[in-house]
N, CA, C and O atoms as a Tripos MOL2 file, in Angstrom:
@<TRIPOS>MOLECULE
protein
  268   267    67     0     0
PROTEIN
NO_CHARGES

@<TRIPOS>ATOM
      1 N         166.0460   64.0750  136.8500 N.3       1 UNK1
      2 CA        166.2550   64.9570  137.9850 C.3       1 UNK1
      3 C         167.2880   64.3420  138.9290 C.2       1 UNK1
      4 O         167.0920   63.2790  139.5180 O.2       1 UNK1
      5 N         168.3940   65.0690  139.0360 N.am      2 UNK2
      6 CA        169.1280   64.8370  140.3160 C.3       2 UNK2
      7 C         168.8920   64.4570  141.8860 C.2       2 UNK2
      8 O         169.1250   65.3930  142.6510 O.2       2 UNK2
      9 N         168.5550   63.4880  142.3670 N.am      3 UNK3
     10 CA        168.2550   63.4710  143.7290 C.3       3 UNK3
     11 C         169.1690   62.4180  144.4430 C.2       3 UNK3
     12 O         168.8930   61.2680  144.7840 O.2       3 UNK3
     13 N         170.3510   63.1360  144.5790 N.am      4 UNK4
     14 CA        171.4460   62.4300  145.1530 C.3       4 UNK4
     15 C         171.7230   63.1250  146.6930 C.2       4 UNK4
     16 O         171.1250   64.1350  147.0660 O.2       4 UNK4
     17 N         172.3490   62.6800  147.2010 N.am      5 UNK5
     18 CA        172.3820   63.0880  148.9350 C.3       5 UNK5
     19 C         172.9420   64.3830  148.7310 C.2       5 UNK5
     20 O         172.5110   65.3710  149.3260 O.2       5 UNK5
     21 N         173.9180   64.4210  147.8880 N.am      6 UNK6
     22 CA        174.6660   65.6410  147.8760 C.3       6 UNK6
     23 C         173.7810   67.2530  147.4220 C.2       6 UNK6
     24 O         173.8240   68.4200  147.8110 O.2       6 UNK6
     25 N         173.1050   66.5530  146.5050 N.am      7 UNK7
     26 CA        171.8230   68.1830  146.0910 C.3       7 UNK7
     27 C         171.3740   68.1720  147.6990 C.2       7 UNK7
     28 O         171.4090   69.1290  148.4720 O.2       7 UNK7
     29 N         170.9700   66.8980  147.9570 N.am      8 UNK8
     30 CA        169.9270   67.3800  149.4970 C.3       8 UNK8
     31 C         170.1680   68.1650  150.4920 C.2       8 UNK8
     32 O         169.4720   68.9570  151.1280 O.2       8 UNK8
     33 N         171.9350   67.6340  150.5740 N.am      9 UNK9
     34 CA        172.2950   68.3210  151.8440 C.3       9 UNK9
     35 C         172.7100   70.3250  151.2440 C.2       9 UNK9
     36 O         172.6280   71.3250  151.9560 O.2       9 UNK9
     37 N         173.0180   70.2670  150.1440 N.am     10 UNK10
     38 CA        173.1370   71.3280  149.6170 C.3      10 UNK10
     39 C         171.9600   72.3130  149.6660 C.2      10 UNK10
     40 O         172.1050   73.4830  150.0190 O.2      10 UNK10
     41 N         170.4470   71.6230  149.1840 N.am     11 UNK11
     42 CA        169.1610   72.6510  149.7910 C.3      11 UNK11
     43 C         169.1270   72.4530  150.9390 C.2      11 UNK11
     44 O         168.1100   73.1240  151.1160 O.2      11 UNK11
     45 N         169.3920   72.0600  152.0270 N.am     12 UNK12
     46 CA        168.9310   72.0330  153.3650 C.3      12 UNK12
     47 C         169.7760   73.1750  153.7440 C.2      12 UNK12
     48 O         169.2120   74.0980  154.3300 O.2      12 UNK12
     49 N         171.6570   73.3100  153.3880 N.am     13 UNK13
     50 CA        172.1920   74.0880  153.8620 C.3      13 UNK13
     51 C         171.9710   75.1240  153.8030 C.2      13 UNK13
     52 O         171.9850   75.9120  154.7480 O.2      13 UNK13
     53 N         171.5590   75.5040  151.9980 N.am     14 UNK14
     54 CA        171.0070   76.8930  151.6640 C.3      14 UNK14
     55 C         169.6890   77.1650  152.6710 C.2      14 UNK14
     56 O         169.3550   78.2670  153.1080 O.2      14 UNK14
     57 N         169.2830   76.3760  152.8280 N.am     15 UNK15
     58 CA        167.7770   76.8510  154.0140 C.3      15 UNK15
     59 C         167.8470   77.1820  155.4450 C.2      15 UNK15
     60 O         166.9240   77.5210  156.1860 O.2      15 UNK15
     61 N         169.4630   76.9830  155.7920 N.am     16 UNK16
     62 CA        169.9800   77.4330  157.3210 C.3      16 UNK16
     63 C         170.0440   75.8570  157.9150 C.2      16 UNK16
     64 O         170.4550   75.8250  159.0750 O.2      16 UNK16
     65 N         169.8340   75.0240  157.5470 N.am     17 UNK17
     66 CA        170.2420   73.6440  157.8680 C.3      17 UNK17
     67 C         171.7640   73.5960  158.5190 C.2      17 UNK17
     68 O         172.5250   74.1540  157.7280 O.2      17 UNK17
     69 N         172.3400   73.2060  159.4790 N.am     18 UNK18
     70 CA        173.9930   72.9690  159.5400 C.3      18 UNK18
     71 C         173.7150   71.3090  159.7300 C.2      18 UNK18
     72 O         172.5950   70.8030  159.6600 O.2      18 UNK18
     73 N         174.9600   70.5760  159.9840 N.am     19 UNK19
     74 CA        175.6110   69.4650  160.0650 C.3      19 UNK19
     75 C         175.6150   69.2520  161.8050 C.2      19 UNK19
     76 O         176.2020   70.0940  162.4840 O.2      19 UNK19
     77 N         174.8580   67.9660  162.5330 N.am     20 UNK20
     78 CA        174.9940   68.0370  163.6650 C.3      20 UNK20
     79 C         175.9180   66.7150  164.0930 C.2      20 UNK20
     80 O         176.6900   66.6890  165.0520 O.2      20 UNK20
     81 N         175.7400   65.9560  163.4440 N.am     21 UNK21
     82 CA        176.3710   64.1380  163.5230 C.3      21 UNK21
     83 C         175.9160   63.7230  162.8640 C.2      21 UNK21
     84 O         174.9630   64.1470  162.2100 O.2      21 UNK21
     85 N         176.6440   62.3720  162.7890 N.am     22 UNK22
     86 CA        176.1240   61.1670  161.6810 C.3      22 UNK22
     87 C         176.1520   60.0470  162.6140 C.2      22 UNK22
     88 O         176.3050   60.1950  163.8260 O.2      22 UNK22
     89 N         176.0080   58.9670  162.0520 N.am     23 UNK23
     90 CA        176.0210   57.5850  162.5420 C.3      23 UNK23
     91 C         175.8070   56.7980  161.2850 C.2      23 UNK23
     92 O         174.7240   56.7540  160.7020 O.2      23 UNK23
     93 N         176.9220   56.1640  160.8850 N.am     24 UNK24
     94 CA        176.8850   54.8400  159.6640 C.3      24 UNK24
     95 C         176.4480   55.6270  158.4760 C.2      24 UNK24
     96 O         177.2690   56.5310  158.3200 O.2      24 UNK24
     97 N         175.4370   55.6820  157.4990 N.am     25 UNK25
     98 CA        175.3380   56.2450  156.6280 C.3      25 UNK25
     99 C         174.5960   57.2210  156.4070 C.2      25 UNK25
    100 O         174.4700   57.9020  155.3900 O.2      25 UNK25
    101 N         174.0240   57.2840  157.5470 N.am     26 UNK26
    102 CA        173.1240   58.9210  157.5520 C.3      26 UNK26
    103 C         173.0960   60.1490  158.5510 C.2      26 UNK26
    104 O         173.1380   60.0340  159.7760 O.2      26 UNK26
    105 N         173.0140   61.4000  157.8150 N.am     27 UNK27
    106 CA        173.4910   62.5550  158.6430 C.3      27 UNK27
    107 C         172.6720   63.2650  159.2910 C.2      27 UNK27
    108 O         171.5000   62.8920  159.3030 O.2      27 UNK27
    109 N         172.8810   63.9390  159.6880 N.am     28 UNK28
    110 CA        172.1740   64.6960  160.7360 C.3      28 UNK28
    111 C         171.9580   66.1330  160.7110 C.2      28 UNK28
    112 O         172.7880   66.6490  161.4590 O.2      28 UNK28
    113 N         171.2000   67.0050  160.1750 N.am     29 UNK29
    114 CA        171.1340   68.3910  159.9090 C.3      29 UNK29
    115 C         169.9020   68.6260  160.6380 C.2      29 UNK29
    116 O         168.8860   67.9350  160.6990 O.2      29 UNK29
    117 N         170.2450   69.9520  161.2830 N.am     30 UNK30
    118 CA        169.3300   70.7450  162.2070 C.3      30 UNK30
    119 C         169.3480   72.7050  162.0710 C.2      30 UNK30
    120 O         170.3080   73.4740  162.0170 O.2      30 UNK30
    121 N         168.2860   72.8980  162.0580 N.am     31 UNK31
    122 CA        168.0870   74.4550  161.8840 C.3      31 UNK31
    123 C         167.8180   75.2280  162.9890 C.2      31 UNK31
    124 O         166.6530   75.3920  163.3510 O.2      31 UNK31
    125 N         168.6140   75.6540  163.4900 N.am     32 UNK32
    126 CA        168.4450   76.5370  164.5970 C.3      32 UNK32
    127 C         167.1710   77.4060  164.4100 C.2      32 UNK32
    128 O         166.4600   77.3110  165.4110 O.2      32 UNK32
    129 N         166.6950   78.1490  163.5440 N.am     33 UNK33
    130 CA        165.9690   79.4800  163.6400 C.3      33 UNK33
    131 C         164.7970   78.0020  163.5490 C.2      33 UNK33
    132 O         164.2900   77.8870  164.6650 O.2      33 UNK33
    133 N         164.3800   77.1500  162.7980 N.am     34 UNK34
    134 CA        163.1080   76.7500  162.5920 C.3      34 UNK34
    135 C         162.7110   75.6020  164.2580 C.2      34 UNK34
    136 O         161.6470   75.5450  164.8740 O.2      34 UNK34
    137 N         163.7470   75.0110  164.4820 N.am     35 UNK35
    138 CA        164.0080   74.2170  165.4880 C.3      35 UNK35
    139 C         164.2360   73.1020  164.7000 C.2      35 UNK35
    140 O         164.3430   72.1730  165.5000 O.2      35 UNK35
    141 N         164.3570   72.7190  163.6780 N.am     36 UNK36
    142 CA        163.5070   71.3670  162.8010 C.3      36 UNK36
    143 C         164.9360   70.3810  163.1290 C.2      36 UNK36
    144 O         165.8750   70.9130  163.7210 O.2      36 UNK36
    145 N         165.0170   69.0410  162.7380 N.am     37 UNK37
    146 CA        165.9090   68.2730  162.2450 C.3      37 UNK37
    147 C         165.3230   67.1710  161.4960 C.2      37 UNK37
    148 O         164.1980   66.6730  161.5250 O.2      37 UNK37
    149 N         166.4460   66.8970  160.7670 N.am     38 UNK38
    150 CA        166.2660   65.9600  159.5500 C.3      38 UNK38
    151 C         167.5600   65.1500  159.5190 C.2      38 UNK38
    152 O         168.7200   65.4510  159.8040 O.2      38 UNK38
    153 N         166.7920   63.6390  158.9290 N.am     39 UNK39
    154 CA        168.2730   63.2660  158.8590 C.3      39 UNK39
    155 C         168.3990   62.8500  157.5300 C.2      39 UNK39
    156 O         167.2920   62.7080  157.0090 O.2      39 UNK39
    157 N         169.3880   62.5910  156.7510 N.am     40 UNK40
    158 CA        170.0210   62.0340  155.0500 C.3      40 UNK40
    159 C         170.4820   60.8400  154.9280 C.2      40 UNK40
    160 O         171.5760   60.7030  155.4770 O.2      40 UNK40
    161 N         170.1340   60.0580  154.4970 N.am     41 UNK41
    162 CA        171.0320   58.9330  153.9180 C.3      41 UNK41
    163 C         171.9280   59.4040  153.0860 C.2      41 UNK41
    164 O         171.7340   60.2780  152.2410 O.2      41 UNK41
    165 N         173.1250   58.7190  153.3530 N.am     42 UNK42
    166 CA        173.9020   58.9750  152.5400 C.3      42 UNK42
    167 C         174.8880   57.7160  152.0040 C.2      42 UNK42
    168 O         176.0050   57.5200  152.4820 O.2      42 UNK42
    169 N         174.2550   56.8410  150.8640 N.am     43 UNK43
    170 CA        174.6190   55.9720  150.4130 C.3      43 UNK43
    171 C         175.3030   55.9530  149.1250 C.2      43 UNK43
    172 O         174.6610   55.7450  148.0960 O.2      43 UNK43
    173 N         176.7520   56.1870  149.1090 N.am     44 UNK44
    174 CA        177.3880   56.9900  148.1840 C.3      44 UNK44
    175 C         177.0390   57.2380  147.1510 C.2      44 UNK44
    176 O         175.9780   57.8090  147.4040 O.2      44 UNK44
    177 N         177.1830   57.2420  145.6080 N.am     45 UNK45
    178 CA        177.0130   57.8100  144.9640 C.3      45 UNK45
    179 C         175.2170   57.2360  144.4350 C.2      45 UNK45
    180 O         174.7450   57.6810  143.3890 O.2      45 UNK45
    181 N         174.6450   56.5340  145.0590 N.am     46 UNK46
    182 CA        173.4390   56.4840  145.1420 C.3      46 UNK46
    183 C         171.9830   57.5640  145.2460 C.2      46 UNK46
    184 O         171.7610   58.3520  146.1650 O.2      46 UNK46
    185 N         171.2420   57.3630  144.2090 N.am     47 UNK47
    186 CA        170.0670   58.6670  144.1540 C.3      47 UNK47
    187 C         169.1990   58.2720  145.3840 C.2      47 UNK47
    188 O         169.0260   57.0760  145.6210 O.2      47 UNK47
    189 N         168.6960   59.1480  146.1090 N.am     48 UNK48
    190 CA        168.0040   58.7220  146.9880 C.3      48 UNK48
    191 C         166.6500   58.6820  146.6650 C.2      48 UNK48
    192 O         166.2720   59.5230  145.8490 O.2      48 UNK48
    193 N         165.5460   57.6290  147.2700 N.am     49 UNK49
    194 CA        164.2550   57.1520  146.3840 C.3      49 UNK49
    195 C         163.4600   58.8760  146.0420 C.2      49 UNK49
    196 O         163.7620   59.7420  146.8630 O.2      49 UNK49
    197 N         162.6980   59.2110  145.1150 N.am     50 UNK50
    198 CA        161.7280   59.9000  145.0790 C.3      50 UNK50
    199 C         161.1160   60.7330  146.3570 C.2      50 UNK50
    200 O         161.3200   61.8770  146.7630 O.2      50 UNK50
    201 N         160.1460   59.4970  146.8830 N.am     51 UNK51
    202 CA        159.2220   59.7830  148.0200 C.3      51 UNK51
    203 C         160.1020   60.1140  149.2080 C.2      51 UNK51
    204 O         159.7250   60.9400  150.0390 O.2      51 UNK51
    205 N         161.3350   59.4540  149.3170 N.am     52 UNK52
    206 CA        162.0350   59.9380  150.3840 C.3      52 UNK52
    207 C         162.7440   60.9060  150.4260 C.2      52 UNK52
    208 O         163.3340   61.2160  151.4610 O.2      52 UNK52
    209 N         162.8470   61.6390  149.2260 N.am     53 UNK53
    210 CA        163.6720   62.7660  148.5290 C.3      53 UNK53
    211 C         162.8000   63.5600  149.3630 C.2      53 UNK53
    212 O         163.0930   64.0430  150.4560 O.2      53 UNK53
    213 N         161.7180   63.6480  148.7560 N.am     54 UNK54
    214 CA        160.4530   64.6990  148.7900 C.3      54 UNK54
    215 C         159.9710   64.9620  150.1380 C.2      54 UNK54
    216 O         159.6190   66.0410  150.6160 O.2      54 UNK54
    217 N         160.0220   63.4460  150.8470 N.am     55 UNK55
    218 CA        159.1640   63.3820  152.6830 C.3      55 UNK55
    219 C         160.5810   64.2750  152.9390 C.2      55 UNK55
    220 O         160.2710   65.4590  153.0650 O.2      55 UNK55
    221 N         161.9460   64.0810  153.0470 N.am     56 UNK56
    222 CA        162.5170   65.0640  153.7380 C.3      56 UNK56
    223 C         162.7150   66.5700  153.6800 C.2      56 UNK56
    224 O         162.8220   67.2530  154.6980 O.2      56 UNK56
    225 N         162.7620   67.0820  152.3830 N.am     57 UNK57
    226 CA        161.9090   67.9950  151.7380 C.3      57 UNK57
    227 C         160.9480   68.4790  153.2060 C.2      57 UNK57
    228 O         161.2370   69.2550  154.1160 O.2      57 UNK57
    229 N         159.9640   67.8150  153.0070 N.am     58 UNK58
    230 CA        158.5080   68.0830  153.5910 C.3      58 UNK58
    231 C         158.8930   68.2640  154.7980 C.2      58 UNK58
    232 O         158.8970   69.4450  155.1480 O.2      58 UNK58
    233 N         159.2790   67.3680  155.7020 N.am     59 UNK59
    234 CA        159.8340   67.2530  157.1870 C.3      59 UNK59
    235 C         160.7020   68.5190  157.3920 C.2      59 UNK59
    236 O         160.3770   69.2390  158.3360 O.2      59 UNK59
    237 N         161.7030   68.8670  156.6800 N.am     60 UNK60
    238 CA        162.1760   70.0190  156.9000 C.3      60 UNK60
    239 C         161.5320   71.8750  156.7420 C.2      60 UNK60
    240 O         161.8930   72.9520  157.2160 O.2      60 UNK60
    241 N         160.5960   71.4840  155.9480 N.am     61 UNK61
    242 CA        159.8000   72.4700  155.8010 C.3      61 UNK61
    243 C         159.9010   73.4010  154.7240 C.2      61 UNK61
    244 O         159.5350   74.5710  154.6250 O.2      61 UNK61
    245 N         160.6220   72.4310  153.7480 N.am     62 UNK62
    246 CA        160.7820   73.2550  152.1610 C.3      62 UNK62
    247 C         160.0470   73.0650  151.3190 C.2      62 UNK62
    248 O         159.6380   71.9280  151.0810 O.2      62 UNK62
    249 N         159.6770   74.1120  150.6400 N.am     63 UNK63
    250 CA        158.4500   73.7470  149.3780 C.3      63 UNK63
    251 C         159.4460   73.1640  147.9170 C.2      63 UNK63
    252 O         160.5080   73.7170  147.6320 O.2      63 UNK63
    253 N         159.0010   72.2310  147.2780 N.am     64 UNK64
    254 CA        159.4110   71.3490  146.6210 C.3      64 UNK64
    255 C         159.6010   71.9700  145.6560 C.2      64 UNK64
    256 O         160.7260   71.7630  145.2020 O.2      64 UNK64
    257 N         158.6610   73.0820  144.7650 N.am     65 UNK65
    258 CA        158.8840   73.8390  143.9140 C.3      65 UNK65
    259 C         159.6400   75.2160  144.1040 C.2      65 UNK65
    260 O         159.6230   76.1560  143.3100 O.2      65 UNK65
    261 N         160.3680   75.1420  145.4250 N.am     66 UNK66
    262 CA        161.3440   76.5290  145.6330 C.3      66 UNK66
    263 C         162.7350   75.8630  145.0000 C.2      66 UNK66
    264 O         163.6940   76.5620  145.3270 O.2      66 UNK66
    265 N         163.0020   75.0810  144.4470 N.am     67 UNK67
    266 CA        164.0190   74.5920  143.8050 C.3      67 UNK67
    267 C         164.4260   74.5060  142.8360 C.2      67 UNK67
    268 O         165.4930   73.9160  142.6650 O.2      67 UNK67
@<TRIPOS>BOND
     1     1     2 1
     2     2     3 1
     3     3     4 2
     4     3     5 am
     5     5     6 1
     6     6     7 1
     7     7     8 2
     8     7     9 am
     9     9    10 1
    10    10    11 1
    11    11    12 2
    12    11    13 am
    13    13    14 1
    14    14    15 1
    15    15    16 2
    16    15    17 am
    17    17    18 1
    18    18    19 1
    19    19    20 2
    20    19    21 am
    21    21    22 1
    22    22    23 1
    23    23    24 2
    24    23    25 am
    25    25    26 1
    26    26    27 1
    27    27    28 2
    28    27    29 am
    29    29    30 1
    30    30    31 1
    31    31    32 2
    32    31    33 am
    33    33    34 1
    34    34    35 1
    35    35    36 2
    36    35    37 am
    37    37    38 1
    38    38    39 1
    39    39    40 2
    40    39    41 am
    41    41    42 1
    42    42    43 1
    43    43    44 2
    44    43    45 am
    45    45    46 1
    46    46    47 1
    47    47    48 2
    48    47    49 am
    49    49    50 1
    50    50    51 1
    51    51    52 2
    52    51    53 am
    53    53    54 1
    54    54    55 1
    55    55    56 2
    56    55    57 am
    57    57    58 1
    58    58    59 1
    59    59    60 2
    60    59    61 am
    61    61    62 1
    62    62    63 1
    63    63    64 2
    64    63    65 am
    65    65    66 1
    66    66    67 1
    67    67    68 2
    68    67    69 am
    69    69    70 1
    70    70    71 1
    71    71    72 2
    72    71    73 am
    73    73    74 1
    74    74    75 1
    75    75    76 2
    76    75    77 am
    77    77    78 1
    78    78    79 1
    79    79    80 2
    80    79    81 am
    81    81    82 1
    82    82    83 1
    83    83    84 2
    84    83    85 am
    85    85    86 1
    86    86    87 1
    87    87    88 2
    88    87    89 am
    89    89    90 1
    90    90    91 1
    91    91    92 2
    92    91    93 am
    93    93    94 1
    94    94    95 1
    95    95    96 2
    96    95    97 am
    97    97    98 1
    98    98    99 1
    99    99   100 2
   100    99   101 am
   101   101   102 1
   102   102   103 1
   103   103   104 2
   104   103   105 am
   105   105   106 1
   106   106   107 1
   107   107   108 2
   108   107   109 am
   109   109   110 1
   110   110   111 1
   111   111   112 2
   112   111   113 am
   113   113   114 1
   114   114   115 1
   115   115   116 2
   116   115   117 am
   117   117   118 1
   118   118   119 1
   119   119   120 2
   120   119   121 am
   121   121   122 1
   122   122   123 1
   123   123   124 2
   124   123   125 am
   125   125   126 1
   126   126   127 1
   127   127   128 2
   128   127   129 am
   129   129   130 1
   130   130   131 1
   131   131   132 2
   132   131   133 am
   133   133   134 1
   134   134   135 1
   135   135   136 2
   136   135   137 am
   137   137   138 1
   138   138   139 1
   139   139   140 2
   140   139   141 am
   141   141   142 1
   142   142   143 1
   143   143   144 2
   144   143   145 am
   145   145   146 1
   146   146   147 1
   147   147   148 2
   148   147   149 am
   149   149   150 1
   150   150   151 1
   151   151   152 2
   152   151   153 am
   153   153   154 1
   154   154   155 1
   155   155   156 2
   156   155   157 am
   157   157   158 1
   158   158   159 1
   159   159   160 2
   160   159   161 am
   161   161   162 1
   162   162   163 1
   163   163   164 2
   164   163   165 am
   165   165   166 1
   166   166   167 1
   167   167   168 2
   168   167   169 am
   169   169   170 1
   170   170   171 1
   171   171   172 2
   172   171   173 am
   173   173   174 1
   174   174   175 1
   175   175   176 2
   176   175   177 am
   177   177   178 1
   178   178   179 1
   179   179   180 2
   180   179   181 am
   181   181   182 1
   182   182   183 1
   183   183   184 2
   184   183   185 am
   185   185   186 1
   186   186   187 1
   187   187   188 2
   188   187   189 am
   189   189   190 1
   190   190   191 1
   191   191   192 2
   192   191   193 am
   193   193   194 1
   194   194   195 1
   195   195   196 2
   196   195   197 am
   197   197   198 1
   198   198   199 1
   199   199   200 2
   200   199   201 am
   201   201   202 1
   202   202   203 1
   203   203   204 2
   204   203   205 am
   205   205   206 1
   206   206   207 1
   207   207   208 2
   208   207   209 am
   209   209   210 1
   210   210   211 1
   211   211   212 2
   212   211   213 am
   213   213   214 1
   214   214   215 1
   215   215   216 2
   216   215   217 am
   217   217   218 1
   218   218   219 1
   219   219   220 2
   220   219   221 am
   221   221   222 1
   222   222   223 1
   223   223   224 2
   224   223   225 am
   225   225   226 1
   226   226   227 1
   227   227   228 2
   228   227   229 am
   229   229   230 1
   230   230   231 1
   231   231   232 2
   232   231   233 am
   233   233   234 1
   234   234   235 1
   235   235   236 2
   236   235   237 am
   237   237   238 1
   238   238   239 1
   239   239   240 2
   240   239   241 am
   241   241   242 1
   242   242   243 1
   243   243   244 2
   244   243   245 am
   245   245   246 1
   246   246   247 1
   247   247   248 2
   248   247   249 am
   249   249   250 1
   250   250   251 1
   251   251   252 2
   252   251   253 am
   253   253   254 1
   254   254   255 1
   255   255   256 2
   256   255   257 am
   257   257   258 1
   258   258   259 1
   259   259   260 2
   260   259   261 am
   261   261   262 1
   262   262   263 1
   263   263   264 2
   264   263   265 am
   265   265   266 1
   266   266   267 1
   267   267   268 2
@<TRIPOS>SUBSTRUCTURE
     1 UNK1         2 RESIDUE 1 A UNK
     2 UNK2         6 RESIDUE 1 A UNK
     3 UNK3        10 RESIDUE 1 A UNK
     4 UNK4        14 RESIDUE 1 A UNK
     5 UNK5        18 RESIDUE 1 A UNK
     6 UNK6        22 RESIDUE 1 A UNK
     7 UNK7        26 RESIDUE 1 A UNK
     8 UNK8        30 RESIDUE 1 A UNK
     9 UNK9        34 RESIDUE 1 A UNK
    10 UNK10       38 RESIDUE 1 A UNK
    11 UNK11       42 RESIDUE 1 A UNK
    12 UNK12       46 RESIDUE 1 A UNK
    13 UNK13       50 RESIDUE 1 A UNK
    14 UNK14       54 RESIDUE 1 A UNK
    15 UNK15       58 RESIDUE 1 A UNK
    16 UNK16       62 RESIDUE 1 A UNK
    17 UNK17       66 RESIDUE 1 A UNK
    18 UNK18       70 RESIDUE 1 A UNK
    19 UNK19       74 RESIDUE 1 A UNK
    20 UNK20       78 RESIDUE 1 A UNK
    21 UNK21       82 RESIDUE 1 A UNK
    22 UNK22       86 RESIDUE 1 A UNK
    23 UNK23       90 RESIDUE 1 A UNK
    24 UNK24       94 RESIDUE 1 A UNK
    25 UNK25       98 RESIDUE 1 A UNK
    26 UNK26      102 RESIDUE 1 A UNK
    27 UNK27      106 RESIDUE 1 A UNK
    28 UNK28      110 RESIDUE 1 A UNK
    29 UNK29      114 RESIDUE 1 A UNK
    30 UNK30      118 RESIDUE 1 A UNK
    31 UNK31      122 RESIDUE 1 A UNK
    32 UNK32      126 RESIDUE 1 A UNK
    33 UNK33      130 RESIDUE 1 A UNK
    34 UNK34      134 RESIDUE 1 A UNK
    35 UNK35      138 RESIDUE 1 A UNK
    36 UNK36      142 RESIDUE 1 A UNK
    37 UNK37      146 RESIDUE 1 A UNK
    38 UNK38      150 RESIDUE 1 A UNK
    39 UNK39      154 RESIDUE 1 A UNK
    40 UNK40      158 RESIDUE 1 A UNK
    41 UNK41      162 RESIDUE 1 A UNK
    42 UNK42      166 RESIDUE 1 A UNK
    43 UNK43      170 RESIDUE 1 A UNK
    44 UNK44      174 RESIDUE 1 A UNK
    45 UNK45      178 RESIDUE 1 A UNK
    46 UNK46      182 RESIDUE 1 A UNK
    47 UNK47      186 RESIDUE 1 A UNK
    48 UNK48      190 RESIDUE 1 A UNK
    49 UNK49      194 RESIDUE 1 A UNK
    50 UNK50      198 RESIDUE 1 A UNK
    51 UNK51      202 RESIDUE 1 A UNK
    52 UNK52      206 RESIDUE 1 A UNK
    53 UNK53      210 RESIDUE 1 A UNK
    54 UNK54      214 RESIDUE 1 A UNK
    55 UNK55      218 RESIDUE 1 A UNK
    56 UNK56      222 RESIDUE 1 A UNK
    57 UNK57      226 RESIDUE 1 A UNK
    58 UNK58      230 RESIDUE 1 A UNK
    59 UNK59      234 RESIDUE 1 A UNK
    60 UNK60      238 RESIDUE 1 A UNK
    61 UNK61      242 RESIDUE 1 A UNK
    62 UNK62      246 RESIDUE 1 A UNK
    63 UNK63      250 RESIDUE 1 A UNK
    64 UNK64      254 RESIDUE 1 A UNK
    65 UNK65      258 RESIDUE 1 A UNK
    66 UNK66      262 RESIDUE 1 A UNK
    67 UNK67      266 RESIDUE 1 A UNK
């Protein structure tokens, strides 16, 4: 399974997520309609761990199997 920063930020966007800032290697996405924010590591071409894939997932408020 793919779990690279780039799928992540790609479901967050599809979910109404935009781009708010970064700082060093991780970004910053926020959803207006939900209020939510989340932030991404983004350690280049690096998979990001499992559990942390999934907790942001969760934190943002996406079901894991809508994917």
């Amino acid at each position: 399974m793919n779990r690279s920063a780039k799928r992540l930020i790609n479901i967050l966007e599809e979910n109404g997520f935009k781009f708010k800032r970064s700082k060093g290697s991780h970004q910053v996405y926020y959803n207006p309609e939900t209020n939510k924010t989340v932030t991404v590591p983004v350690h280049g071409k690096k998979d990001i761990p499992k559990g942390t894939f999934y907790s942001i997932l969760r934190e943002a408020g996406i079901d894991k199997t809508d994917f």
